[in-house]
Each structure stands twice: as C-alpha cells, then as structure tokens.
Backbone as CSV, one residue per row, in Angstrom:
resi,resn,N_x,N_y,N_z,CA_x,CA_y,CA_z,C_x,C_y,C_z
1,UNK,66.730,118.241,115.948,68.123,118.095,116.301,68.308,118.375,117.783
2,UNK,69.232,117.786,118.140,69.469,117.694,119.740,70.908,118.987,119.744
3,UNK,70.864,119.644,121.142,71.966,120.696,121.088,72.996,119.674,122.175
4,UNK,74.126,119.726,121.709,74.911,119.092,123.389,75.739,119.976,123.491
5,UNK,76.406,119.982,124.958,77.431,120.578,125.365,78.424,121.426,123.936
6,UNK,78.898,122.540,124.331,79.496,123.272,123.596,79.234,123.909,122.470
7,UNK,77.533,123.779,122.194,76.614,124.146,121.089,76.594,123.388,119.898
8,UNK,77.343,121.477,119.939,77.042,120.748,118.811,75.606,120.522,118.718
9,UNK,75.586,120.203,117.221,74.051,119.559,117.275,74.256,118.134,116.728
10,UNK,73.146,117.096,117.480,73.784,116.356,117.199,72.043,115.592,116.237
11,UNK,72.555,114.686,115.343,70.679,114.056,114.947,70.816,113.083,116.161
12,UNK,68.846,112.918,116.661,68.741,111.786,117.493,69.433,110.561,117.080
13,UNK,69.574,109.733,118.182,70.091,107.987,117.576,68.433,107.450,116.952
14,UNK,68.507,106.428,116.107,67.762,105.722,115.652,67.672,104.488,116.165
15,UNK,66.257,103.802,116.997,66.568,102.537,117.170,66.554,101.514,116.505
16,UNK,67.721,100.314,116.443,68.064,99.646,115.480,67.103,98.335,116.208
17,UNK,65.876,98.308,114.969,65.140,97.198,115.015,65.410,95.877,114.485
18,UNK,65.962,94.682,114.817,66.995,93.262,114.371,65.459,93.053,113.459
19,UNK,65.793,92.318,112.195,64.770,91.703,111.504,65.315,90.322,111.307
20,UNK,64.555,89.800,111.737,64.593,88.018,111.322,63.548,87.576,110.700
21,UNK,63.558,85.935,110.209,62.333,85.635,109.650,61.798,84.450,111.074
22,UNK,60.270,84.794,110.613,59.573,83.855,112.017,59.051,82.829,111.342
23,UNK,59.448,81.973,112.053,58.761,80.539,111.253,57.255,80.203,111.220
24,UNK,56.280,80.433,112.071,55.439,81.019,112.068,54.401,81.676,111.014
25,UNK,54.832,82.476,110.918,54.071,83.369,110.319,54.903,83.419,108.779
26,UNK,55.760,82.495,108.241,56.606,82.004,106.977,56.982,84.067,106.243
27,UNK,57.583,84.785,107.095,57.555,86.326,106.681,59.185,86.610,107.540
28,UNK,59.801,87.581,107.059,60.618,88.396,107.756,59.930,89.667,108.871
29,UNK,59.951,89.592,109.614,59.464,90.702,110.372,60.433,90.825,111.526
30,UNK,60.018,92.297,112.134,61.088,92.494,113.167,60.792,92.107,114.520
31,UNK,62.148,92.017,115.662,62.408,91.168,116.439,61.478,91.764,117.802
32,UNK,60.710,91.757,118.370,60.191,92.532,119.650,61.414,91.853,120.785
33,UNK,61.327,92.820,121.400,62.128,92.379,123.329,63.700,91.989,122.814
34,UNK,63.986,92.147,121.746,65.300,91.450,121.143,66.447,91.763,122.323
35,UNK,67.622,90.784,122.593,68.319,90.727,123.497,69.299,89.956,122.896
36,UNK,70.468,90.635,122.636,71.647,90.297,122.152,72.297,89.044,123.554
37,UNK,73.159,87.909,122.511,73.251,86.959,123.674,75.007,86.722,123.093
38,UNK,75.559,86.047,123.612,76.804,84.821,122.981,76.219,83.216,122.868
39,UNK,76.317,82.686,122.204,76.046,81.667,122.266,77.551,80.998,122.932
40,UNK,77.005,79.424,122.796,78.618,78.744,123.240,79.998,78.718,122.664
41,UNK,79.561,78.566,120.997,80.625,78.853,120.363,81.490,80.547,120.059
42,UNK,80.903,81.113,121.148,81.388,82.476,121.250,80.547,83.676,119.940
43,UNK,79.512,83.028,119.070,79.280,84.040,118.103,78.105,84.495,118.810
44,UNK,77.537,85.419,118.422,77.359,87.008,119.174,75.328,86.228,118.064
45,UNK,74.552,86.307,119.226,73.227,86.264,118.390,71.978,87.287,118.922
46,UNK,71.051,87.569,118.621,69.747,87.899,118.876,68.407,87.484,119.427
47,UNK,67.792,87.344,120.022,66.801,86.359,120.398,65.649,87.516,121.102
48,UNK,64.514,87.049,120.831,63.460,87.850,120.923,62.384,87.264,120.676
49,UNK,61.257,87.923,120.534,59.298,87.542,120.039,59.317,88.044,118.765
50,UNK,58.625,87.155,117.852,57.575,87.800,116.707,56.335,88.847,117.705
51,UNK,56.369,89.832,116.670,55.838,91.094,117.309,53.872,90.637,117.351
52,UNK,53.617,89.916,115.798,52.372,89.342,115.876,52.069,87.994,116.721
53,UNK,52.530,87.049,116.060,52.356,86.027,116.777,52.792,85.552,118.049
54,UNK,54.276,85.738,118.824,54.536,86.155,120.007,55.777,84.860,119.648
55,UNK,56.172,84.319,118.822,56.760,83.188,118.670,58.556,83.225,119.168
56,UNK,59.149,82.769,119.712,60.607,83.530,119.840,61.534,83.233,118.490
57,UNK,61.672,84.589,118.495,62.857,84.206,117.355,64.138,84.420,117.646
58,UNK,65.114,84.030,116.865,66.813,83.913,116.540,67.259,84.110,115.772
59,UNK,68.368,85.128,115.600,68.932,85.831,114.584,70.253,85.670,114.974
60,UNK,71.478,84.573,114.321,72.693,84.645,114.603,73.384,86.013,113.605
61,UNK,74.267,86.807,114.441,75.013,87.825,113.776,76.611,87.380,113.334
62,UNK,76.797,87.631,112.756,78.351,87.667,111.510,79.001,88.292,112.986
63,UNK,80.107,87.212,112.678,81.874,87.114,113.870,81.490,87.103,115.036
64,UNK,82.612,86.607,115.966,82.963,86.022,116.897,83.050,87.350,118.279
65,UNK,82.497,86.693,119.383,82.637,87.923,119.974,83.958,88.082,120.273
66,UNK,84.632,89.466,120.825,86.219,89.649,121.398,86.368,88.850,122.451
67,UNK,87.407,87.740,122.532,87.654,87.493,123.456,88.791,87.895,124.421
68,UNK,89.318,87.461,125.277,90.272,88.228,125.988,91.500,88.062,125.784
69,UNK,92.233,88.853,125.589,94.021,88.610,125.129,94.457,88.159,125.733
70,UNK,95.250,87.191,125.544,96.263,86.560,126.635,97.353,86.894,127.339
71,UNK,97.259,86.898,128.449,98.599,87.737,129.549,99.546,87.655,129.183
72,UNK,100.222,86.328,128.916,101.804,85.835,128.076,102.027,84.423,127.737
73,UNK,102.499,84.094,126.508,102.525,83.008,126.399,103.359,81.908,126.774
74,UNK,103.276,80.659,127.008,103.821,79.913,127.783,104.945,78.992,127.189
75,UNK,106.287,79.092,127.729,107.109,78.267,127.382,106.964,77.202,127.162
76,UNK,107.277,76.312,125.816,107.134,75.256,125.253,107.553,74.195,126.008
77,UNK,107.345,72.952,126.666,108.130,72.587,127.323,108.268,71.386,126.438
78,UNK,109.701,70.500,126.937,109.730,69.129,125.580,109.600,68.370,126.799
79,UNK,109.043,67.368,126.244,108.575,65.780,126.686,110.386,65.087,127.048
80,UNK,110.046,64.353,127.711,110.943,63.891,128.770,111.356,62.976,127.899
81,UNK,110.410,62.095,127.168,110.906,61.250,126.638,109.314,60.260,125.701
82,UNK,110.058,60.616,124.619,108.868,60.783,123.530,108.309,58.833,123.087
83,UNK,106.717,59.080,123.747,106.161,57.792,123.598,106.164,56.960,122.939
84,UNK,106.149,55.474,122.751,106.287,54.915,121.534,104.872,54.739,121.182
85,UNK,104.187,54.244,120.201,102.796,53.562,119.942,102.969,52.105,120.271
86,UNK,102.121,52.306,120.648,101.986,50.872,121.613,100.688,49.903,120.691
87,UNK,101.051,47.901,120.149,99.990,47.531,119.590,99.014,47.163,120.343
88,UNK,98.076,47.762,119.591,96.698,47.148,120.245,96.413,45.865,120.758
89,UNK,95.820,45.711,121.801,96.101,44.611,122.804,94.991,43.111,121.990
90,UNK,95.465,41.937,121.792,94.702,40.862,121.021,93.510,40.863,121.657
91,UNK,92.349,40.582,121.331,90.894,40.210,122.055,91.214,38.636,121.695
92,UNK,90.917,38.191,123.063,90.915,36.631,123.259,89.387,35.702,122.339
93,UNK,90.177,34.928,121.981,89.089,34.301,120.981,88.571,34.808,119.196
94,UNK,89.642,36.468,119.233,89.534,36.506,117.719,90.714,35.588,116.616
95,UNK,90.513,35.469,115.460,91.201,34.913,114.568,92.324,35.685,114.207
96,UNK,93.217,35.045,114.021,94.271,36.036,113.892,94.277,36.308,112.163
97,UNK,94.856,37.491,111.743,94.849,38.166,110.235,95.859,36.700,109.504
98,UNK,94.972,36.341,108.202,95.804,35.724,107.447,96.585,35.941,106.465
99,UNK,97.821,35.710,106.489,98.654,36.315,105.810,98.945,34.673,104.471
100,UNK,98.734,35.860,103.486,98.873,35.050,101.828,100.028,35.304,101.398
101,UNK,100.730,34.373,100.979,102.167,34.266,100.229,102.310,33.655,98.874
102,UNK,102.926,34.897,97.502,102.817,33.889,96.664,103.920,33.544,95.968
C-alpha cells in the first residue's frame, strides 16, 4: 500500500492491459504499445502490436468521444422566398413518355 499526503493509504493503480483479438495468430491476446486514438467518426479506439507476432492491432471502444458544447445557438432564419421544384430539363433526342388512354 502506498501512504499519501495526510496519512491515506491508497492500493497501487493497476495497469489496464486493452485485449483484442490478432488476426494473426487467430487468439485474443493483449495489446503491446497500445495508444488510444479518435477515429473520424469521433469514436474513441485502441491501436497497438500483438505482443508475439508484432502484428498491429485495433480495438474500437463503446461511445463517442465528448465533443465540445456549443457557445449558443443560432437564430433560425426564414428563406426569403421559398423555391419552387423546378422539371428536369428534356435530353435532346430522348422519346418522350407515352401516355395510354382508355
């Protein structure tokens, strides 16, 4: 047991070894050099070596990292004047749709 300030005791930390499976070596084993990353879609992953074979592995982790709160949100503004749909323009030389009447 560790003593800290003011006479707590505290237990050592434990280091938390990531286990993934390595393709490789077709086994779960744990992650060497592991280095927590974000990927693009903001979720939070692992990436590291198989400890035997040296192979890199990837371990995506459960939720999204925090992203940053937004300062304030922005007044809605309305459109000046709301678009019509416009038809698609003919391509020269197609047949035009035949219309059946009965």
């Amino acid at each position: 047991m560790l003593t800290v300030a003011g006479g707590q005791k505290r237990l050592p930390r434990t280091i938390f070894m990531p286990e993934g499976y390595c393709v490789k070596c077709k086994a779960k084993k744990e992650i060497a050099e592991a280095v927590e990353e974000t990927m693009k879609n903001g979720r939070k992953a692992i990436k590291g070596k198989g400890p035997t074979c040296g192979v890199v592995m990837f371990k995506i982790l459960g939720g999204k990292a925090v992203a940053a709160a937004p300062a304030a949100p922005k007044p809605a503004e309305e459109p000046a004047s709301s678009p019509t749909p416009k038809a698609a323009p003919a391509i020269p030389g197609a047949a035009e749709p035949k219309v059946q009447s009965s």
